[in-house]
C-alpha positions in Angstrom: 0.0 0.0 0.0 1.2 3.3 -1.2 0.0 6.3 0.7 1.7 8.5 -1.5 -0.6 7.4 -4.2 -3.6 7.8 -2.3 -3.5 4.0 -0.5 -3.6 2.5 -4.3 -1.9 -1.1 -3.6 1.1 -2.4 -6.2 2.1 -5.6 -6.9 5.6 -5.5 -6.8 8.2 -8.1 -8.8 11.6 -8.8 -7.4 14.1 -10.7 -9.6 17.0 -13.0 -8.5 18.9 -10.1 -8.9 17.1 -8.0 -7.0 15.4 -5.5 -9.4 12.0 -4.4 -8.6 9.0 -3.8 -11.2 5.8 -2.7 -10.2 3.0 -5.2 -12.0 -0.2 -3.4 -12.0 0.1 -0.2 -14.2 -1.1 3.7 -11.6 -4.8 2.8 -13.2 -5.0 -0.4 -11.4 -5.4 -0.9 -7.5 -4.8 -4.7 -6.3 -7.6 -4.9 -3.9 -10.1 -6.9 -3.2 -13.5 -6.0 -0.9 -14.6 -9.5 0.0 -15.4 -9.4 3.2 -14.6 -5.5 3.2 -11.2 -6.1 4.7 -10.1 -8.3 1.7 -6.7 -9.8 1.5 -5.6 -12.7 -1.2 -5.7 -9.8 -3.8 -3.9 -11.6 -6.3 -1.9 -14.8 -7.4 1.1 -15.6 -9.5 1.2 -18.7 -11.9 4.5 -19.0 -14.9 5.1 -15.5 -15.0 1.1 -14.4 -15.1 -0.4 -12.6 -12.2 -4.7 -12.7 -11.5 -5.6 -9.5 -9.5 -8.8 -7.7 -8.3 -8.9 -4.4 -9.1 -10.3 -2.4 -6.6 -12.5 -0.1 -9.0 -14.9 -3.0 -10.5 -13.8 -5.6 -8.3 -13.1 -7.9 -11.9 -10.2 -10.0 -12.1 -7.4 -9.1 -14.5 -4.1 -10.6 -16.0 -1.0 -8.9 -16.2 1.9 -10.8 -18.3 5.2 -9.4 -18.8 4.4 -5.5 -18.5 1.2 -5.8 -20.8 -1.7 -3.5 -20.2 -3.6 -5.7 -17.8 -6.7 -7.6 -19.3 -10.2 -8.4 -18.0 -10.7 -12.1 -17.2 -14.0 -11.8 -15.2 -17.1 -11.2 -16.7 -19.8 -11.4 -14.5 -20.6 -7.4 -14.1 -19.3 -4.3 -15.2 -19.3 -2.5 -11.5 -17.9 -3.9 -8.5 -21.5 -6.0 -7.3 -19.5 -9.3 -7.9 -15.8 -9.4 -6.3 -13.3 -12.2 -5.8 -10.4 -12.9 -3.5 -7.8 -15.9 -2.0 -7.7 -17.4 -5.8 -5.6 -20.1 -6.8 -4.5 -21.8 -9.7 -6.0 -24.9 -11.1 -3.4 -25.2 -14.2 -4.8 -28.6 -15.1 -8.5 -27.1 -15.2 -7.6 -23.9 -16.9 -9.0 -22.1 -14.2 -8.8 -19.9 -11.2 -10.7 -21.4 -8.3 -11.3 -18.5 -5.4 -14.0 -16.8 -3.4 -16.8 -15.0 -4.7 -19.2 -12.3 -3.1 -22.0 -11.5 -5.1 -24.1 -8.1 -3.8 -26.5 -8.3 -7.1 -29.8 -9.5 -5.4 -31.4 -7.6 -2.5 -30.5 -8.3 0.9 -27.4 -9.7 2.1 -24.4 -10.9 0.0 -24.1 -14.2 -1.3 -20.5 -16.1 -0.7 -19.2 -19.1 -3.2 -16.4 -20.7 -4.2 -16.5 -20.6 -8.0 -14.3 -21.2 -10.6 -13.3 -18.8 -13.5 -11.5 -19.6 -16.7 -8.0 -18.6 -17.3 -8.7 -17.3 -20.8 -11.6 -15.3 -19.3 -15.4 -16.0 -19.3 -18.2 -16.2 -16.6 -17.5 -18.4 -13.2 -19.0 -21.4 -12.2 -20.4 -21.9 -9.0 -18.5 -25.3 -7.3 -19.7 -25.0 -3.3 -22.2 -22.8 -1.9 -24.9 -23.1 0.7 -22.9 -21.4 3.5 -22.8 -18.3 4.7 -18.9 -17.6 3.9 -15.4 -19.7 2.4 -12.1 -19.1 2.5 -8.8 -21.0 1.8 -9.3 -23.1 -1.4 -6.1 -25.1 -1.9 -5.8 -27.6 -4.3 -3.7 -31.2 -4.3 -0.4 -31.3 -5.4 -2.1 -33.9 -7.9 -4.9 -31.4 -8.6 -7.7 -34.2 -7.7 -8.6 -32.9 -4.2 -9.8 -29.1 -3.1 -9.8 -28.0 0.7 -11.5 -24.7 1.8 -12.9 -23.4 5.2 -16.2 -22.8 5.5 -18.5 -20.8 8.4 -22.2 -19.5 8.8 -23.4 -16.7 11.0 -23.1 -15.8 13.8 -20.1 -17.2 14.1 -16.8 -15.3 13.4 -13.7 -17.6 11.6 -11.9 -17.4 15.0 -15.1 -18.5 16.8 -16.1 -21.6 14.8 -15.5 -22.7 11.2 -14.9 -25.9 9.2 -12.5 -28.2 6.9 -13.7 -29.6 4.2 -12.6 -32.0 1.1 -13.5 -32.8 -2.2 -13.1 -34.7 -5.1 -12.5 -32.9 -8.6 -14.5 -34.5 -11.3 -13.8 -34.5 -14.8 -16.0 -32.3 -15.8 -14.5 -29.8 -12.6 -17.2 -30.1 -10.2 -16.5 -30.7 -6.6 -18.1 -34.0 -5.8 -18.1 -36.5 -2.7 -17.8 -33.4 -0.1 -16.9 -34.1 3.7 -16.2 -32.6 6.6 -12.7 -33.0 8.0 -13.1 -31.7 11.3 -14.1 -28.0 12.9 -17.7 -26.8 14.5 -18.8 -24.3 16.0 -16.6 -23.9 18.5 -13.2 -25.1 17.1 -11.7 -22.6 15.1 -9.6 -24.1 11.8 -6.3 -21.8 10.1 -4.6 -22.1 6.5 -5.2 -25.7 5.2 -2.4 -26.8 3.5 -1.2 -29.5 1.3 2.1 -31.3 1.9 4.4 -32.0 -1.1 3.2 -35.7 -0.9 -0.6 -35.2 -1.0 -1.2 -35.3 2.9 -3.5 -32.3 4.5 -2.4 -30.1 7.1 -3.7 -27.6 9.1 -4.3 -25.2 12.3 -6.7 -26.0 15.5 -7.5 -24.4 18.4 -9.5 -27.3 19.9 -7.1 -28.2 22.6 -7.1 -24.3 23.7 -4.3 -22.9 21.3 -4.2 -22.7 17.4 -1.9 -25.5 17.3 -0.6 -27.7 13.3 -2.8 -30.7 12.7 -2.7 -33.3 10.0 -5.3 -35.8 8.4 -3.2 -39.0 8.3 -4.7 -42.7 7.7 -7.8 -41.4 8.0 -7.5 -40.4 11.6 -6.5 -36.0 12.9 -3.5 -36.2 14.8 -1.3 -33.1 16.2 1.8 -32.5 14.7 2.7 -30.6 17.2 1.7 -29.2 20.4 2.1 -26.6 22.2 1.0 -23.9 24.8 1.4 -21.5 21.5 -0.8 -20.1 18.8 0.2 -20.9 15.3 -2.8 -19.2 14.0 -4.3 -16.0 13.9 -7.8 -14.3 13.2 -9.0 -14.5 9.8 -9.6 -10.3 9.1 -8.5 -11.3 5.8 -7.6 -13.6 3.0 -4.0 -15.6 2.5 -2.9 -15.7 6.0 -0.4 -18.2 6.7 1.8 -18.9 9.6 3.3 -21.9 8.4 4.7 -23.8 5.1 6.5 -26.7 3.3 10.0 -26.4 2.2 9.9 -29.8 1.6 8.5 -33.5 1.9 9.4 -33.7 5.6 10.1 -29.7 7.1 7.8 -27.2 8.1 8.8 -23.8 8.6 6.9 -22.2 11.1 5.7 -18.7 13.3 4.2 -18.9 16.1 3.2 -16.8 19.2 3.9 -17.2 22.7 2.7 -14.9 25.3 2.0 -12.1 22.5 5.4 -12.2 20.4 5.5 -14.4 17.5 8.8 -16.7 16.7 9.9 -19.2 14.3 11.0 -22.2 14.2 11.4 -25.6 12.1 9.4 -28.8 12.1 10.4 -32.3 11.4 6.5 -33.7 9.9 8.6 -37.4 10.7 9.3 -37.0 14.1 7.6 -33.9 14.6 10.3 -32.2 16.7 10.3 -28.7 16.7 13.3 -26.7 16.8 13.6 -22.9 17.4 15.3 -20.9 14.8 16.6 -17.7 16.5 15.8 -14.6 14.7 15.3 -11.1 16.2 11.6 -10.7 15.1 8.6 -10.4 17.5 6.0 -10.4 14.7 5.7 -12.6 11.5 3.4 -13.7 9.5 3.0 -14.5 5.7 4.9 -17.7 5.8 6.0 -19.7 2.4 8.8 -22.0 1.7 10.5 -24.0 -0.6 13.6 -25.2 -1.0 16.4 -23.8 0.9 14.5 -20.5 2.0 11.8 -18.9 3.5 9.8 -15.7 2.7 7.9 -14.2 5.6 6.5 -10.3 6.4 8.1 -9.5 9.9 9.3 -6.7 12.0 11.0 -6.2 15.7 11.1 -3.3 18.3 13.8 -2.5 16.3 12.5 -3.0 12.8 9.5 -2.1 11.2 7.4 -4.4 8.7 10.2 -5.7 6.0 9.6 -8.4 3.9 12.1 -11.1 5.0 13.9 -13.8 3.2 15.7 -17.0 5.6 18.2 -19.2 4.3 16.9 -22.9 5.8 20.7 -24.0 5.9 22.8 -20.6 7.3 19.4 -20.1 9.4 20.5 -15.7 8.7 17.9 -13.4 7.1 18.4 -10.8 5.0 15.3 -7.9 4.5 14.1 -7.8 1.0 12.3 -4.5 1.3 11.0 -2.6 4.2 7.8 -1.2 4.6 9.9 2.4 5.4 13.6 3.5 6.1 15.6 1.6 8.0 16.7 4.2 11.2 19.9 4.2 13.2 19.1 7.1 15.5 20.1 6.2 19.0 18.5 7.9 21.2 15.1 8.5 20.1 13.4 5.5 19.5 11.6 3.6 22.3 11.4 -0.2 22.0 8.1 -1.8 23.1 8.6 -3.3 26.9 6.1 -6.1 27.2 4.4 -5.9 30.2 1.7 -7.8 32.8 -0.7 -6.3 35.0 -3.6 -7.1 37.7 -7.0 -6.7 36.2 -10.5 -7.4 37.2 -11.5 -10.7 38.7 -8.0 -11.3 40.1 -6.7 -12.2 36.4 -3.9 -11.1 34.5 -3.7 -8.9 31.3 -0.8 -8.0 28.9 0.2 -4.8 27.5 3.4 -3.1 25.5 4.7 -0.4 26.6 6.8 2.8 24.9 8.4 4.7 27.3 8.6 8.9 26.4 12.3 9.4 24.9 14.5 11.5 23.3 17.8 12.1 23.8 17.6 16.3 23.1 15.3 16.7 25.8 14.4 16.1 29.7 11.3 16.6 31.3 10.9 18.2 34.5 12.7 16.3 37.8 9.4 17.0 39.3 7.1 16.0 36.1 6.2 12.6 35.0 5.6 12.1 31.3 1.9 12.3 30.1 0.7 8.5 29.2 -1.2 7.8 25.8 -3.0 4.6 26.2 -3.9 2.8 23.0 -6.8 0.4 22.4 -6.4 -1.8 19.5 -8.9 -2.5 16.8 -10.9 -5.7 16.0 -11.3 -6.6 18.9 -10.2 -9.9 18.3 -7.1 -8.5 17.1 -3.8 -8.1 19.0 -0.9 -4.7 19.7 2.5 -6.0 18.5 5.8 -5.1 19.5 6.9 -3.7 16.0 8.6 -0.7 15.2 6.2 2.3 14.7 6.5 5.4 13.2 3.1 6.6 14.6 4.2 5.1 18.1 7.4 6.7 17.7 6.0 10.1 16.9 4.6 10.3 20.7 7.3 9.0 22.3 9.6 11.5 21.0 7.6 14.5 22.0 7.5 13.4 25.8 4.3 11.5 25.9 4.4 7.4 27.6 2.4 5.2 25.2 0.7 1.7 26.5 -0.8 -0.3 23.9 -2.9 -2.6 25.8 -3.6 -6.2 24.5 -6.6 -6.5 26.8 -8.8 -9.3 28.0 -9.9 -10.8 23.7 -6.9 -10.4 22.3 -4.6 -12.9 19.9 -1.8 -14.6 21.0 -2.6 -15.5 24.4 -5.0 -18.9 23.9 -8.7 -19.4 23.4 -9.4 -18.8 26.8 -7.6 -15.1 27.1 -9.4 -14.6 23.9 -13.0 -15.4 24.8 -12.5 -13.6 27.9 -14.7 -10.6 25.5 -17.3 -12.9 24.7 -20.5 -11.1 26.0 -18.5 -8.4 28.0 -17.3 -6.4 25.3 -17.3 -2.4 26.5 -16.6 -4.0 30.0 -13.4 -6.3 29.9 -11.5 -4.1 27.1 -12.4 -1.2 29.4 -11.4 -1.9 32.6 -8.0 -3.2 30.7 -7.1 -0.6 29.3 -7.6 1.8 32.7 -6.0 -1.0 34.8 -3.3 -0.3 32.4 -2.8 2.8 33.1 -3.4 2.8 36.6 -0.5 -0.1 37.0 1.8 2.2 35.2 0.9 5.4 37.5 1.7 3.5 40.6 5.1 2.4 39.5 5.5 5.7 39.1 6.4 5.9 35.0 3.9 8.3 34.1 1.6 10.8 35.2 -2.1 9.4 36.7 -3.9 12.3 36.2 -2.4 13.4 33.0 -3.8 10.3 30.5 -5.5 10.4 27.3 -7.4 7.3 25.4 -7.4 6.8 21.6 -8.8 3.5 19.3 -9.7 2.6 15.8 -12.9 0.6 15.2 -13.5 -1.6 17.6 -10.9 0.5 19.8 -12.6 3.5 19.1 -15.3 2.2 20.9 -13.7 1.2 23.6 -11.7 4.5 24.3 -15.2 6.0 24.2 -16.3 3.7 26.6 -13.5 4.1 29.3 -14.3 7.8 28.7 -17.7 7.9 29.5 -18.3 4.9 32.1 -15.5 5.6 33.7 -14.1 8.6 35.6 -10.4 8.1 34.7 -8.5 9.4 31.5 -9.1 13.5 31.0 -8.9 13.2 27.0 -9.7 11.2 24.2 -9.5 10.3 20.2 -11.9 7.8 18.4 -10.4 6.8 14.6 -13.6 5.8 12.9 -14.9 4.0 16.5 -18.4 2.8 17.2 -20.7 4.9 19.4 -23.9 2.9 19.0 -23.7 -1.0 19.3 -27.7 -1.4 17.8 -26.7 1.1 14.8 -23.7 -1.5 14.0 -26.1 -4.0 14.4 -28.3 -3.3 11.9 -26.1 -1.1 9.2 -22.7 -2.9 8.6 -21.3 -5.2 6.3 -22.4 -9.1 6.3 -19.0 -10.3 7.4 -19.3 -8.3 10.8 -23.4 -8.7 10.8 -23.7 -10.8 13.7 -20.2 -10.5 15.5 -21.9 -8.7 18.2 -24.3 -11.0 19.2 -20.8 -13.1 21.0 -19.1 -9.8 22.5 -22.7 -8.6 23.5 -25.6 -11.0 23.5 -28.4 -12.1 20.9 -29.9 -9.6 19.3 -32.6 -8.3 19.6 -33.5 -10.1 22.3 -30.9 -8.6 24.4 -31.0 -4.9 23.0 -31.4 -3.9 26.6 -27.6 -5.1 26.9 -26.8 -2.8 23.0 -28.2 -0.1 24.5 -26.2 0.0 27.8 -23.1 -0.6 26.8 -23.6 2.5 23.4 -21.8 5.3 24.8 -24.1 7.8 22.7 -27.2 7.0 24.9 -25.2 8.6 28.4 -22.6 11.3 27.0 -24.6 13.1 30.2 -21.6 11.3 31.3 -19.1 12.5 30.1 -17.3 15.2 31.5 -13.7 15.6 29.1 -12.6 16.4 25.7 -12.9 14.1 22.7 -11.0 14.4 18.9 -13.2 12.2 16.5 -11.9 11.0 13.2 -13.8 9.2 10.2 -13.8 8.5 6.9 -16.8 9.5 4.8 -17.3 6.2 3.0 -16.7 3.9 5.3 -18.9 1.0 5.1 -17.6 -1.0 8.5 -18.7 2.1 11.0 -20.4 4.4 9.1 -19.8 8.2 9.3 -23.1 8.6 11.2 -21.2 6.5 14.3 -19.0 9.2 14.7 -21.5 12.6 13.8 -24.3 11.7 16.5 -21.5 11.4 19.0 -20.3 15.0 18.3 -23.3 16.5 17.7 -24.1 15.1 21.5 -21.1 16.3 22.6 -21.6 19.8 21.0 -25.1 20.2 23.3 -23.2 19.6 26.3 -20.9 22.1 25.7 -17.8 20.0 25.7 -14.7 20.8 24.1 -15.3 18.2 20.5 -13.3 18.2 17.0 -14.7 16.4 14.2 -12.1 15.7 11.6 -13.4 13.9 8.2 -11.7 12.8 5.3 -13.4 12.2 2.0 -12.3 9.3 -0.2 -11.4 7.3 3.3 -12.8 4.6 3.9 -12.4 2.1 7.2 -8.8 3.3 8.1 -7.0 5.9 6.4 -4.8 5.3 3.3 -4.1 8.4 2.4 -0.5 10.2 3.0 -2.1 13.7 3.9 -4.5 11.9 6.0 -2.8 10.2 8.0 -0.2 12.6 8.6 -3.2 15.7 9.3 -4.7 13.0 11.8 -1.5 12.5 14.1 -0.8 16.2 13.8 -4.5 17.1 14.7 -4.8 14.2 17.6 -1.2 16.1 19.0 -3.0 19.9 18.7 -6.0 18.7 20.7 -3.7 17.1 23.2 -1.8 20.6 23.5 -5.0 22.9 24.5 -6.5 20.1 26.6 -3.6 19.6 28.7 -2.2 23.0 28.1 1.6 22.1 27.1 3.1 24.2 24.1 3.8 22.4 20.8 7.5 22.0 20.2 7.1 22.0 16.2 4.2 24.0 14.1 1.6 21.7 13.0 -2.0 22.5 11.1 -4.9 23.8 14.1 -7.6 21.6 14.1 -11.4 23.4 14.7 -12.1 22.9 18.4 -15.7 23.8 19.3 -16.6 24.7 22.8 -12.5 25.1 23.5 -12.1 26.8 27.2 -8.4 26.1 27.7 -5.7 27.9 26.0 -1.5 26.4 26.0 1.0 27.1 29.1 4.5 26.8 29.0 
């Protein structure tokens, strides 16, 4: 993703000798919208790469710097969209997801499968609510995919399946392989040999499986996940660089490692690398390709030689720093919460070496609520993180009571108490790091995306702790959601909160726009105009609430956004603006000049 071109996303070739080519020409974007988060935008198959372009949502070619050409040809606007295709060479085909928004009512998910020369698709499974994953046989005889129907979330419960290609390239003699709804199945994956593999949680943690004899036994396990929330398409935490070795991630206590596997005796062995977040893992051969970052680092595509065991980046996601000094490297932390229970958090301390606070001044803390929920913070390098450590302000980024990476059971710790665990978190968080004395208790300020948003506006306004606040695009009205959001999300709710409606007393009590008579500090608000996951309303009936109380409120919007901001300019006047509001509410002087944002109802003005 390029926010310099407005958040278009570029295939990208590298050769064996390192030079880059971008593959889809400025005109195309590689992106899909199934499921609205997308993901498995494209594929790659003897030099020809299939893509969704984000405009119609079609499928294109691009071979050898040719103008990309339509292969779908179902509709000429983006009603019909495809994503997580693969290549069936001996069918001619691609074989991938398809969400059709043509009839009235909710979406329609299939697989289907769509010549290679171009024509209409051809529906091979349906009947469910959503699929993901197709992968085919080494042989090309057999397809696996995941399946899962409302209201269940991929993480909550889905299912394997197998079946048989026919001649004709129908999907006959179906089964299930194992899932439900409550075991939740990651990245099915075909061994070199022809045996099926793939990721559990059923003993607690998302731990490698495989179908052999006719019998599921573990390959490995592990108090470790070695899976992660489907948000989007062509995850993948593991794969084979040959018959008999797995390379692997996997998380333990929140940070994610790798490590080898032995599919014979299925010993694992730890490969050390200085990463605390991968994910994207292939193989083959003598290497591994993986997206992964440290405290250090940020994002870099990575490439691991399977026999030195060294890695080299390919290409980082932005400059590589060296700036001793200034950057503050996440410090995983663990902290008393509610009910006698544990939570986890990382924490950035304020630094920079050109500057001391006060002897008699602690730094002011910026707690961050991540989105999802059922997401997790990770200890990555951050420019965005770094930007408020470097002007003096503490940052926690809480990985509260739902969050990956910690086992089933720390992640269905949400499940109806979403607004209440995630709250109380992310003050206990703060409050932990206040009594150790690293920050200052009664200077502290909330901000979330999404589901984070939410949150931030719910410690804000059932709670009596933090004194400021900044919602990115976060939900104010649980029933709203309910009933105006996408179909992938449609009925997430009715685990973090209860059924609806028969429980819409417990939507309504835990919607922070139904008591902002309780609220009593300053709130930044920023959305995206065509957001489709929290619509803009979310965000305008919370200021306009805000603005008859008389509270200090900015409302920032950006047109062309849609559920996170893409855009260069954007993003940048968001951090700027959530800084300025910061400024007059807690009345500290801004050491660089950055763009005013319009505060309404503003009583405070700057001291030194």
């Amino acid at each position: 993703m390029r926010p310099s071109e407005r958040g278009r996303q570029v295939i990208v070739r590298r050769s064996a000798n390192g030079e880059i080519t971008d593959i889809n020409p400025p005109e195309f974007n590689a992106r899909t919208r199934v499921h609205e988060y997308g993901g498995g935008d494209y594929v790659v198959h003897e030099g020809a790469v299939y893509f969704s372009n984000f405009a119609d949502q079609q499928i294109y070619c691009a071979v050898d710097g040719s103008a990309p050409q339509l292969v779908t040809t179902e509709s000429a606007d983006d009603r019909v969209r495809y994503a997580d295709a693969i290549v069936d060479a001996q069918g001619g085909r691609l074989i991938c997801v398809c969400e059709d928004h043509r009839q009235t009512g909710e979406a329609k998910n299939y697989l289907v499968s769509v010549p290679l020369a171009g024509g209409s698709n051809t529906v091979l499974v349906s009947g469910n609510d959503f699929y993901s994953s197709p992968k085919l046989s080494p042989d090309g005889s057999k397809l696996a995919w995941l399946t899962w129907r409302h209201p269940n979330m991929p993480w909550d419960g889905c299912e394997l399946w197998t079946g048989n290609i026919d001649d004709d390239g129908s999907v006959v003699n179906q089964k299930i392989i194992g899932g439900g709804n409550h075991e939740s199945i990651f990245q099915p994956e075909w061994s070199p040999v022809g045996d099926l593999y793939f990721v559990s949680d059923k003993s607690g943690w998302w731990n490698i499986y495989r179908l052999a004899g006719g019998a599921i036994e573990c390959v490995v396990e592990m108090e470790a996940e070695f899976g992660a929330p489907q948000w989007g398409f062509g995850m993948s935490t593991y794969g084979f660089a040959s018959e008999d070795k797995i390379i692997t991630a996997f998380a333990e206590k929140g940070l994610w490692r790798l490590a080898e596997i032995d599919t014979r005796t299925k010993h694992l062995e730890r490969i050390p690398s200085p990463f605390t977040e991968i994910s994207y893992v292939r193989a083959a051969g003598n290497r591994a390709l993986f997206r992964a970052g440290s405290p250090q680092q940020s994002f870099s595509i990575v490439e691991l030689d399977l026999e030195t065991k060294t890695t080299t980046a390919l290409r980082r996601s932005s400059i590589a720093l060296d700036v001793p000094g200034y950057i503050s490297e996440a410090v995983p932390i663990e902290f008393p919460t509610e009910n006698g229970l544990t939570a986890h958090a990382l924490f950035y301390p304020a630094r920079n070496r050109d500057y001391r606070g006060p002897a008699d001044e602690k730094p002011l803390l910026l707690v961050k609520s991540h989105g999802g929920p059922t997401s997790a913070a990770v200890a990555v390098l951050s420019l965005s993180t770094q930007y408020w450590t470097t002007r003096g302000i503490s940052v926690l980024d809480v990985n509260y009571g739902g969050s990956t990476g910690y086992g089933r059971a720390y992640r269905e710790r949400l499940n109806g108490q979403w607004g209440l665990v995630d709250m109380d978190d992310c003050i206990n968080g703060a409050k932990f790091l206040a009594a150790q004395g690293k920050v200052d208790g009664d200077r502290s300020a909330i901000d979330g995306g999404s589901a984070g948003g939410y949150t931030a506006l719910c410690a804000l306004i059932f709670r009596d702790y933090f004194k400021a606040g900044a919602s990115y695009y976060g939900v104010s009205d649980l029933e709203a959601l309910e009933v105006d959001t996408h179909k992938f999300e449609s009925r997430y709710s009715r685990s973090l909160i209860g059924p609806y409606p028969e429980r819409r007393d417990l939507y309504y009590d835990r919607s922070p726009i139904h008591f902002t008579e309780r609220l009593s500090c300053p709130v930044i608000f920023f959305q995206g105009l065509e957001d489709l996951v929290v619509p803009p309303n979310q965000a305008e009936m919370m200021v306009e609430a805000l603005r008859k109380k008389k509270l200090p409120v900015a409302y920032v919007a950006f047109a062309g956004e849609q559920h996170g901001f893409r855009r260069a300019e954007n993003i940048k006047r968001a951090l700027d603006g959530e800084l300025y509001f910061y400024s007059k509410v807690f009345g500290f002087e801004l050491a660089d000049e950055v763009e005013p944002v319009l505060i309404e109802n503003q009583v405070s003005e700057a001291r030194p």
